[in-house]
C-alpha positions in Angstrom: 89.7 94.6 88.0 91.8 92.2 90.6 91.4 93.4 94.3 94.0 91.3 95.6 94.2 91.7 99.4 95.9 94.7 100.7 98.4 94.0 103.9 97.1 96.7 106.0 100.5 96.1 107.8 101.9 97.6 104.9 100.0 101.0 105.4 102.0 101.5 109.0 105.1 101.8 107.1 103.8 103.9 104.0 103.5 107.6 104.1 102.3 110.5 101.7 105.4 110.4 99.2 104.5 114.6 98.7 103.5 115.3 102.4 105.3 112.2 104.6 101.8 112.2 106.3 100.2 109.2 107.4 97.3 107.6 104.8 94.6 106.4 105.0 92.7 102.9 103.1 89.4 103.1 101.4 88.8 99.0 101.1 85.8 100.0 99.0 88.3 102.0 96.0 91.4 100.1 97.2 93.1 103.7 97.6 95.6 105.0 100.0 94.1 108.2 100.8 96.4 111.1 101.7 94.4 114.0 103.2 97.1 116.9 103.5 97.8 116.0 100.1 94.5 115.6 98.6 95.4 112.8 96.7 93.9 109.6 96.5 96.9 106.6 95.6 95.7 103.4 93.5 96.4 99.7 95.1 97.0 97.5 92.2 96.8 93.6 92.6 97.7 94.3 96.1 100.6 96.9 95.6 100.2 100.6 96.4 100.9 102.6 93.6 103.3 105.7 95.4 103.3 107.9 92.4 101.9 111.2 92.1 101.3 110.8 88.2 99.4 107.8 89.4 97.2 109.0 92.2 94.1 110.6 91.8 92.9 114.3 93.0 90.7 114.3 96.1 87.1 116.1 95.1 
């Protein structure tokens, strides 16, 4: 798996695509987290991944 950097820069202009909340950024899963959503987005080689048949359910 690549873990290209993330522009955290990036992640003041993203919002939750379901909620339009802000997210969150897990470094460790290179994830956008959205809380109110409970769903977890994938970062791929440095892109965030803004699709909810993409992002992973919260536990």
């Amino acid at each position: 798996m690549s873990h290209t950097t993330f522009d955290r820069r990036m992640l003041e202009a993203l919002v939750c695509p379901v909620t339009q909340s802000t997210l969150s950024y897990d470094a460790e899963r290179q994830e956008l987290i959205s809380q109110s959503a409970n769903l977890a987005f994938p970062i791929r080689d440095g892109i965030p991944i803004m699709l909810t048949t993409e992002a992973r359910e919260l536990e």
